[in-house]
PDB file as gemmi writes it, atoms N, CA and C in Angstrom:
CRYST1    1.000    1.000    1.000  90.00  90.00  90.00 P 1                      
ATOM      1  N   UNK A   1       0.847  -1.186   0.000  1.00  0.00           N  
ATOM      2  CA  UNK A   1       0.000   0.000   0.000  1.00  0.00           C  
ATOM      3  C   UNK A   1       0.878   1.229   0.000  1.00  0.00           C  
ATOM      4  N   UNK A   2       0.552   2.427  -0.622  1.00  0.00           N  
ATOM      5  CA  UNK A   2       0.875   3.505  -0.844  1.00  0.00           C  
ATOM      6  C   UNK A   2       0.844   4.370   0.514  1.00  0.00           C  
ATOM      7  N   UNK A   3       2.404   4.590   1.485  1.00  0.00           N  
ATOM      8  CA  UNK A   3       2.198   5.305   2.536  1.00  0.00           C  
ATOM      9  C   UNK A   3       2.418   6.909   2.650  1.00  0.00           C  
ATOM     10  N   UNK A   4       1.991   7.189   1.012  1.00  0.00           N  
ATOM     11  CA  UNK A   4       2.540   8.366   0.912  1.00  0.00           C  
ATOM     12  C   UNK A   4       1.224   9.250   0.171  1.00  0.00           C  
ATOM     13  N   UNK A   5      -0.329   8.781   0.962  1.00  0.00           N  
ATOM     14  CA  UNK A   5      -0.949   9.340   0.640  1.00  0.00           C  
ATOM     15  C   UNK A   5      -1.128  10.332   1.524  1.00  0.00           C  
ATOM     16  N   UNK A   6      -1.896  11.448   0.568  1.00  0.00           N  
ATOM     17  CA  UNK A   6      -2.340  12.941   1.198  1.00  0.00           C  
ATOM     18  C   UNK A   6      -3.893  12.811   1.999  1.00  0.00           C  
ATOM     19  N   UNK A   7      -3.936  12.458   2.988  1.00  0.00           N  
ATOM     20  CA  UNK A   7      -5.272  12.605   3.648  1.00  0.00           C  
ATOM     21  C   UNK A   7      -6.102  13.725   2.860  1.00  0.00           C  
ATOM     22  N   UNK A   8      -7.062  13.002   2.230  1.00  0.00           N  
ATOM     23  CA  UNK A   8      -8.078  13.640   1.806  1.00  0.00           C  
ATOM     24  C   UNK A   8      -9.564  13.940   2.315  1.00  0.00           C  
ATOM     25  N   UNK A   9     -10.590  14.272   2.021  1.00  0.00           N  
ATOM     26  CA  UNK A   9     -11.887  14.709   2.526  1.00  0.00           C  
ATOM     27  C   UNK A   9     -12.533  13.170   1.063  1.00  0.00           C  
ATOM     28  N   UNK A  10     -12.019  13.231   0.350  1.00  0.00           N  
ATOM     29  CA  UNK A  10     -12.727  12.157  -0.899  1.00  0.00           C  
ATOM     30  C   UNK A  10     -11.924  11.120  -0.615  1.00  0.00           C  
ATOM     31  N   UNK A  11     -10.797  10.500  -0.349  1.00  0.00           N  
ATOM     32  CA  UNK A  11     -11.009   8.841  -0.034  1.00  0.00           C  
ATOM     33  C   UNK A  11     -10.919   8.719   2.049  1.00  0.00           C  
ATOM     34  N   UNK A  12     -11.067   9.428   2.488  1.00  0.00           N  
ATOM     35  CA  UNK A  12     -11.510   9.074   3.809  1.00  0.00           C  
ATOM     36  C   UNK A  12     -12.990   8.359   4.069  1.00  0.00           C  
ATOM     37  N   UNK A  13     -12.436   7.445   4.854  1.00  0.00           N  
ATOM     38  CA  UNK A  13     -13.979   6.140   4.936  1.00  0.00           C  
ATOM     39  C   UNK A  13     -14.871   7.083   5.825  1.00  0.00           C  
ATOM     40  N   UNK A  14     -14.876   8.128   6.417  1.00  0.00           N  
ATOM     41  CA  UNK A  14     -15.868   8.517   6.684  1.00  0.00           C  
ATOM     42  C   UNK A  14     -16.573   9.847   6.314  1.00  0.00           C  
ATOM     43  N   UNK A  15     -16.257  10.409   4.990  1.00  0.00           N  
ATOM     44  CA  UNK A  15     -16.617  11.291   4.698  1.00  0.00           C  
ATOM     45  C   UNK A  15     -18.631  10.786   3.955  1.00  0.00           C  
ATOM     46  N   UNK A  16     -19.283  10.472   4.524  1.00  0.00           N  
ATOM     47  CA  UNK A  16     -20.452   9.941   3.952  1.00  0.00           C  
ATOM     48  C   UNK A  16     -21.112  10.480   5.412  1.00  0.00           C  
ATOM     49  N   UNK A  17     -20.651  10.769   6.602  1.00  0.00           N  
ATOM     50  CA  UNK A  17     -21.469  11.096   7.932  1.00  0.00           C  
ATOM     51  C   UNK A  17     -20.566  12.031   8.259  1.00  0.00           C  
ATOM     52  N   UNK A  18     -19.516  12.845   8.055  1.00  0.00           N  
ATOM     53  CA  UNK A  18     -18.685  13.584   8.455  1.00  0.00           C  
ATOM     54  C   UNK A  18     -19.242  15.000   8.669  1.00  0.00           C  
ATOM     55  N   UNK A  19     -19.201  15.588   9.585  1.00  0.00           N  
ATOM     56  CA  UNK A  19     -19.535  17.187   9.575  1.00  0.00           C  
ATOM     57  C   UNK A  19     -18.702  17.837   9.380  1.00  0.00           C  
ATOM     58  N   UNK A  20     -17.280  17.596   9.616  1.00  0.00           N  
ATOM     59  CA  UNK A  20     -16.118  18.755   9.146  1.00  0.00           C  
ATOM     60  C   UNK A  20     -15.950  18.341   7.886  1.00  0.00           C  
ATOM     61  N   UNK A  21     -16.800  17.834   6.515  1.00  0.00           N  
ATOM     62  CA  UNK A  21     -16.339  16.783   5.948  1.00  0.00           C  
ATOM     63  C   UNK A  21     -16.567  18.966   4.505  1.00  0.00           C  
ATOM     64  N   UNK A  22     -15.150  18.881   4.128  1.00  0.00           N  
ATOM     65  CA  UNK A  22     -14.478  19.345   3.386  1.00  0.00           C  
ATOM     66  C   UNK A  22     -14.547  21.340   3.910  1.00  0.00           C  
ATOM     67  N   UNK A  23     -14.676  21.261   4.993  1.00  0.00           N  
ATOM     68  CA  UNK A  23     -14.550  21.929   5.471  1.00  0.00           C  
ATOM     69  C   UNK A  23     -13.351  22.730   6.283  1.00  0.00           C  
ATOM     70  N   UNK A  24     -12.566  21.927   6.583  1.00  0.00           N  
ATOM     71  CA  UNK A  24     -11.440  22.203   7.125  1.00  0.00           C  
ATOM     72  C   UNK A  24     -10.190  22.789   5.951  1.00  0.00           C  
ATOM     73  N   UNK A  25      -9.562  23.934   6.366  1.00  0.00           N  
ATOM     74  CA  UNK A  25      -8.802  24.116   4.949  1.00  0.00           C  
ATOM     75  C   UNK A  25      -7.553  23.487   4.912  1.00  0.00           C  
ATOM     76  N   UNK A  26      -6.761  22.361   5.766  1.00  0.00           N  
ATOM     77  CA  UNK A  26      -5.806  21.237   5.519  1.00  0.00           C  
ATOM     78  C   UNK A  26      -6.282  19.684   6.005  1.00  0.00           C  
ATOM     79  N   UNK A  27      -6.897  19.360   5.031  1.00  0.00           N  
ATOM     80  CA  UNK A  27      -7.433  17.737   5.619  1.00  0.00           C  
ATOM     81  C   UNK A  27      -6.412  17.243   6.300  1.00  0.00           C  
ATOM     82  N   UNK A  28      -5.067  17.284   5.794  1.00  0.00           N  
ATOM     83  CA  UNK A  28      -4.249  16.592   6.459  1.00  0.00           C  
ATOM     84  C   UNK A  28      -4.111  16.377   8.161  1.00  0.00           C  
ATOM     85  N   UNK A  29      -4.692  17.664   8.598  1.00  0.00           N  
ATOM     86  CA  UNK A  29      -4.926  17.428  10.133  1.00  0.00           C  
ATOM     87  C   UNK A  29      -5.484  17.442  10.843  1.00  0.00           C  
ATOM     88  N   UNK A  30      -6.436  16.387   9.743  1.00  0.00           N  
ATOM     89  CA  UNK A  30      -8.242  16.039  10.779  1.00  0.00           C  
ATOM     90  C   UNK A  30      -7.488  14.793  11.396  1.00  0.00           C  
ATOM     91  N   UNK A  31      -7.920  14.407  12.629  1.00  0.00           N  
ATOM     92  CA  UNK A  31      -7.674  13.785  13.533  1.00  0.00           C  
ATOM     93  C   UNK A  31      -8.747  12.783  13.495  1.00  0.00           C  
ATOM     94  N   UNK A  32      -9.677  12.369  12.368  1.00  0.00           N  
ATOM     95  CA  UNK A  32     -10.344  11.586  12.157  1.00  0.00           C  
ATOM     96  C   UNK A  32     -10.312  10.665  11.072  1.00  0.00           C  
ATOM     97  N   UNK A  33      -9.126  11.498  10.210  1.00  0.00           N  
ATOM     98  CA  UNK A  33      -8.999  10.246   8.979  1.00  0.00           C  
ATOM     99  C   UNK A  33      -8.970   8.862   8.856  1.00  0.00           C  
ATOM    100  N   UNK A  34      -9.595   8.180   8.306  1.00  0.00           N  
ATOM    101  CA  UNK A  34      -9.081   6.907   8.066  1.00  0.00           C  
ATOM    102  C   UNK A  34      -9.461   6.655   6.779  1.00  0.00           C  
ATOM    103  N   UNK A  35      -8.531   5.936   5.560  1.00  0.00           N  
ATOM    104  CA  UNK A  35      -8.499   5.419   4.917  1.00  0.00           C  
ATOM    105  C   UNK A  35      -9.415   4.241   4.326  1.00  0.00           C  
ATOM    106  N   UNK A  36     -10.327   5.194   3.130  1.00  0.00           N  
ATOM    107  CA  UNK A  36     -11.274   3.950   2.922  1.00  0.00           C  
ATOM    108  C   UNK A  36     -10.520   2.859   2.163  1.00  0.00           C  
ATOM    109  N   UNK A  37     -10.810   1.624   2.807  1.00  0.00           N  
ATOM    110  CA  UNK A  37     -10.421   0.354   1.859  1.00  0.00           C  
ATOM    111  C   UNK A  37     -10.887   0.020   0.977  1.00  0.00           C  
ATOM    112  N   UNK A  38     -12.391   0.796   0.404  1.00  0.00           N  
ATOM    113  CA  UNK A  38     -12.859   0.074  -0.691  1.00  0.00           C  
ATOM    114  C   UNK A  38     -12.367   1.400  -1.864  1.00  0.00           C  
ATOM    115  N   UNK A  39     -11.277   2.344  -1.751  1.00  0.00           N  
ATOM    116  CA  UNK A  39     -10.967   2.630  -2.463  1.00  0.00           C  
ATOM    117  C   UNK A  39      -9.653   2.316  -3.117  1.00  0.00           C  
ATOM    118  N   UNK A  40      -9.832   1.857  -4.454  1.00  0.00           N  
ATOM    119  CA  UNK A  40      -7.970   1.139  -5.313  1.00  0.00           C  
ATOM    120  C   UNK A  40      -7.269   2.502  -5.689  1.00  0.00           C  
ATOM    121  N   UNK A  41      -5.980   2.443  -5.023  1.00  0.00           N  
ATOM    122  CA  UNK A  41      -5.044   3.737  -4.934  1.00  0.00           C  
ATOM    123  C   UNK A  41      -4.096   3.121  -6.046  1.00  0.00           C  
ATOM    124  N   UNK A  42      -3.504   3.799  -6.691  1.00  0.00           N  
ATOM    125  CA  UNK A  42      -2.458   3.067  -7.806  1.00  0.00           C  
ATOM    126  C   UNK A  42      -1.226   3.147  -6.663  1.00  0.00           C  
ATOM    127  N   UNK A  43      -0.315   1.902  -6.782  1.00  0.00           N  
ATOM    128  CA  UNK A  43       0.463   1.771  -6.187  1.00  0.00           C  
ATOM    129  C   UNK A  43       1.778   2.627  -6.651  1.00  0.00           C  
ATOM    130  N   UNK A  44       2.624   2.423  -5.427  1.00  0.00           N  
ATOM    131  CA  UNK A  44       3.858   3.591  -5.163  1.00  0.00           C  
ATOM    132  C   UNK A  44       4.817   3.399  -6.382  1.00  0.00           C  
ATOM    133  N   UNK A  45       5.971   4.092  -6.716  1.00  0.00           N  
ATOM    134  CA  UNK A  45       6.394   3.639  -8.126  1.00  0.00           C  
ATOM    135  C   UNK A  45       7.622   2.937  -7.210  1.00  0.00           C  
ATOM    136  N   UNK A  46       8.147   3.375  -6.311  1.00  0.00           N  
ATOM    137  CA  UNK A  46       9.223   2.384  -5.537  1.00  0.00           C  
ATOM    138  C   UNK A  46       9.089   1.111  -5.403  1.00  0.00           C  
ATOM    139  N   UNK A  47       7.702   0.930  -5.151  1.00  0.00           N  
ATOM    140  CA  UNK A  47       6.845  -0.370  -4.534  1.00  0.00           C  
ATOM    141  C   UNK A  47       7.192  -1.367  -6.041  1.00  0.00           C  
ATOM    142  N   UNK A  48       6.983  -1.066  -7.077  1.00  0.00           N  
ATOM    143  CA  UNK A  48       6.711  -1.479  -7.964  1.00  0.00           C  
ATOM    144  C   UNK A  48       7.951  -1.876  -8.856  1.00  0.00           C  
ATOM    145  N   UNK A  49       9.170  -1.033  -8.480  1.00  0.00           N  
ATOM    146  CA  UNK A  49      10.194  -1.615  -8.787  1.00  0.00           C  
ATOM    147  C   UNK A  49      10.917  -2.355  -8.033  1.00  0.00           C  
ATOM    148  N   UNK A  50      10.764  -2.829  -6.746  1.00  0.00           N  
ATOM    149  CA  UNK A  50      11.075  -3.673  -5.632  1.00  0.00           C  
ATOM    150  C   UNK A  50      10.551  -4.988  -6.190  1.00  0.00           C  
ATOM    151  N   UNK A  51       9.271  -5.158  -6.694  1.00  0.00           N  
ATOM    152  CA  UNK A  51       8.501  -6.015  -7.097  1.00  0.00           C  
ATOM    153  C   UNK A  51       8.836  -6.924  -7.873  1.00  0.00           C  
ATOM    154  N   UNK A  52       9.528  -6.029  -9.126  1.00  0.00           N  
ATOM    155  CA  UNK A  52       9.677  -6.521 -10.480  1.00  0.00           C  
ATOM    156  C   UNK A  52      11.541  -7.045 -10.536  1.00  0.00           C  
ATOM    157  N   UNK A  53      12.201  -6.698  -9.218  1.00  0.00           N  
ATOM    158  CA  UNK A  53      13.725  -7.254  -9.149  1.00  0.00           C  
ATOM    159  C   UNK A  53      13.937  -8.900  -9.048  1.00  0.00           C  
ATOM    160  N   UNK A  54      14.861  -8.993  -9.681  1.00  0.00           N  
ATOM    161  CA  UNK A  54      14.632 -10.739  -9.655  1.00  0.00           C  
ATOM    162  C   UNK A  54      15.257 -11.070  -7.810  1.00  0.00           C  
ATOM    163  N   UNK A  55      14.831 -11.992  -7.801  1.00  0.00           N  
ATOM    164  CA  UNK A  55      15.286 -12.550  -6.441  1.00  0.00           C  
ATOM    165  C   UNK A  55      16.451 -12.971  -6.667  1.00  0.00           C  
ATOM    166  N   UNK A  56      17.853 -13.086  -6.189  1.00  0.00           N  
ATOM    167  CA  UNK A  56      18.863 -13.854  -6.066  1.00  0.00           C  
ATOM    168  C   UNK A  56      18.953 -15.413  -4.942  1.00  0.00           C  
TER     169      UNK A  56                                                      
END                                                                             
């Protein structure tokens, strides 16, 4: 998983009941974020070349 996402107001799992929900002017430091899982993030480009190295 990608640990280098930007806390957003659109993939936070609770922006569907949220009252500060895009209201705040740096999501980054709502103290309520969490990460929806049913959203597919394209993976990291580091991640992806770690992946593709052959094993020795």
């Amino acid at each position: 998983m990608n640990r280098n996402i930007k806390p957003s107001c659109s993939i936070c799992a609770w922006r569907g009941t949220c009252n500060k929900k895009f209201s705040i002017k740096d999501p980054s430091k709502c103290i309520d974020f969490s990460l929806d899982v049913t959203i597919v993030l394209p993976d990291d480009e580091d991640d992806k070349k770690e992946k593709d190295k052959p094993e020795k």
